[in-house]
C-alpha positions in Angstrom: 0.0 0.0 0.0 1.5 3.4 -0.5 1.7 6.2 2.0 -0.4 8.5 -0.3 -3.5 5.8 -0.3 -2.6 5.2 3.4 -3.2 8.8 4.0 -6.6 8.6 2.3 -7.9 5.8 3.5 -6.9 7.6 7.3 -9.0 10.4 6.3 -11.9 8.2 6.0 -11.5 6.5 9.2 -11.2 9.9 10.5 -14.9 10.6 9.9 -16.4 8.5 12.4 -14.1 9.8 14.9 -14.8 13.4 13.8 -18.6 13.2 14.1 -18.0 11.4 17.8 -16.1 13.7 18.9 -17.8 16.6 17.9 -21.2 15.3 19.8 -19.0 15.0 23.1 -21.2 16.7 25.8 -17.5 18.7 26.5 -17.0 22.3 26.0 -14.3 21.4 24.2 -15.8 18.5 21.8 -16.9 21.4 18.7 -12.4 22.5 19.1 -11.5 18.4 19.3 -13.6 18.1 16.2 -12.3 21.4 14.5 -8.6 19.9 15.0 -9.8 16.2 13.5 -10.6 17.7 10.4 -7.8 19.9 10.1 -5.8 17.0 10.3 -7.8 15.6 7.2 -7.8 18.5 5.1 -3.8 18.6 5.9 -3.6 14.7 5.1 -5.4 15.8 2.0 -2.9 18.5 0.8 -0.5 15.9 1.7 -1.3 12.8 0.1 -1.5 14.9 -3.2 2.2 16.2 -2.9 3.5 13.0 -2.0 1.7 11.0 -5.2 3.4 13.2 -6.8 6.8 13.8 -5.4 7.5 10.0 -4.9 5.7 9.2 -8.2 3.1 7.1 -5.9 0.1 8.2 -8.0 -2.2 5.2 -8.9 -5.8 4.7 -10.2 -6.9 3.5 -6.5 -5.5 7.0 -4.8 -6.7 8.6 -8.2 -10.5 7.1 -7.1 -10.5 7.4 -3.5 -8.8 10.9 -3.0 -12.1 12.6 -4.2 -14.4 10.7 -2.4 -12.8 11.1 0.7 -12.4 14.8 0.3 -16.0 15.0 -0.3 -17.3 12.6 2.2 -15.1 14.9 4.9 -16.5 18.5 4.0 -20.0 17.0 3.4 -20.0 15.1 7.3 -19.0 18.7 8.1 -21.2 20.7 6.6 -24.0 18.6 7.5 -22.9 18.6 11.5 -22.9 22.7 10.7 -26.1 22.8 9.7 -27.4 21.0 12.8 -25.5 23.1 15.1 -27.0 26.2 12.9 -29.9 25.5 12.5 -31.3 28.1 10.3 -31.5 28.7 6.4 -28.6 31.4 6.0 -26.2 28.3 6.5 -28.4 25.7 5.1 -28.4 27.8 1.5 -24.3 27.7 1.0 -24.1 23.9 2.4 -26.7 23.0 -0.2 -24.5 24.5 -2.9 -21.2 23.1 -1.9 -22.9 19.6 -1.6 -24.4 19.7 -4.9 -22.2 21.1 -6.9 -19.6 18.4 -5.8 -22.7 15.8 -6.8 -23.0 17.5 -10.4 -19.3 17.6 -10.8 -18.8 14.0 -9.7 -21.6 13.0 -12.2 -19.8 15.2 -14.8 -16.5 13.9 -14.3 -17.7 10.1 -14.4 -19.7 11.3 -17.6 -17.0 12.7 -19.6 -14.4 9.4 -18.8 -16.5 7.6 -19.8 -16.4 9.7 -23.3 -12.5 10.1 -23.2 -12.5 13.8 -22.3 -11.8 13.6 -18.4 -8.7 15.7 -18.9 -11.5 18.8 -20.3 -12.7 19.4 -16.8 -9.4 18.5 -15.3 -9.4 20.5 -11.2 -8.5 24.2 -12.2 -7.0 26.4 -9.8 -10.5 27.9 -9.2 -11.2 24.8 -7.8 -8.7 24.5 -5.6 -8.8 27.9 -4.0 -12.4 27.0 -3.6 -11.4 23.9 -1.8 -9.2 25.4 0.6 -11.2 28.4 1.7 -14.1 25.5 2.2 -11.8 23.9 4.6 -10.4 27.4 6.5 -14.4 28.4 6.8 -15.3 24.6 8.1 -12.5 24.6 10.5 -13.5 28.1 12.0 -17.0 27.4 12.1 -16.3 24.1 13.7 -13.7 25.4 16.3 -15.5 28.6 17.6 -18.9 29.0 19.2 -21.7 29.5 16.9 -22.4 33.5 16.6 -19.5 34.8 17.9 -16.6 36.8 16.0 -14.6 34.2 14.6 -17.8 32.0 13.6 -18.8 35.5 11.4 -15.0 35.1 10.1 -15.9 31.7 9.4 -19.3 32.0 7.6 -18.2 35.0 5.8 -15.8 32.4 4.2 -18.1 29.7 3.5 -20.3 32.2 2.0 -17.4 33.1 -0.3 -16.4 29.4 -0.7 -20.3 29.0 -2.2 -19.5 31.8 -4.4 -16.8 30.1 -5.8 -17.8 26.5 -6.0 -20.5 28.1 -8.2 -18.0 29.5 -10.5 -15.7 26.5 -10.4 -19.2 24.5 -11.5 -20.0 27.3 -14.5 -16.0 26.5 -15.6 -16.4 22.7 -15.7 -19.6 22.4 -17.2 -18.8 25.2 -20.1 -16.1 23.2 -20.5 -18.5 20.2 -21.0 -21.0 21.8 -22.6 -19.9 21.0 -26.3 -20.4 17.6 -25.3 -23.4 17.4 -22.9 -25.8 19.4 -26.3 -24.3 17.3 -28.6 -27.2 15.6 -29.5 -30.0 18.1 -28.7 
């Protein structure tokens, strides 16, 4: 197995243990939790530079890597909006969520035609990724309402704004193909 799959497959395990923590009746479960998935999203940077750097990349990590990112910021996001509980945080969560299911859908789709490397991950998307996982991890760290949380979901509303954007690049990159046959 190599480290960069290793790393992966951690980040899944870590979601169980993020979600128990978090529901600790401790004041400081919601920090715990905050620090469990920082550790993920850094395991996530990570496992990408080390495919690369020891030439470790394989279709398994390839497969895996996306799912785990997704399963991780959508646990989150869904713990979120149960601790929020109101529609201002709902709206964004809805957007990140399904814009990762119409991208998924989009990628699959266009592999399956040969063109996966048309909606390749931009840089867009990976700014959009990371300022997901700062807004997560202050929202998650900090009590709900207070300065910091604003911090945070200021962020997340900017994440929303640009995992929109990031969605409008991939699919007018698709697009040729998806109204092919109108």
């Amino acid at each position: 197995m190599k480290i960069p799959n290793i790393l992966t497959l951690l980040r899944i395990v870590l979601i169980p243990v993020f979600v128990l923590v978090y529901y600790l009746p401790y004041a400081w479960g919601p920090m715990a939790a905050a620090l469990v998935f920082a550790l993920a999203a850094v395991t996530d940077w990570f496992d990408g530079y080390l495919a690369r750097r020891l030439d470790q990349t394989s279709p398994f990590g390839a497969f895996l890597d996306p799912v785990a990112d997704k399963l991780m910021v959508a646990t989150a996001l869904v713990l979120l909006v149960d601790t929020y509980s109101v529609f201002w945080i709902t709206a964004p969560a809805i957007v990140i969520i399904g814009r990762e299911i119409v991208i998924s859908a989009l990628r699959e789709w266009m592999a399956e035609l040969g063109k996966r490397a048309n909606i390749a991950v931009s840089y867009i998307g990976k700014l959009k990724t990371a300022l997901q996982m700062l807004s997560i991890f202050i929202m998650l760290a900090f009590v709900p309402y207070s300065l910091f949380s604003w911090i945070g979901i200021g962020a997340l509303y900017i994440a929303s704004v640009l995992t929109l954007w990031s969605m409008y690049v991939y699919l007018k990159a698709a697009w040729p193909d998806l109204t092919d046959d109108i």
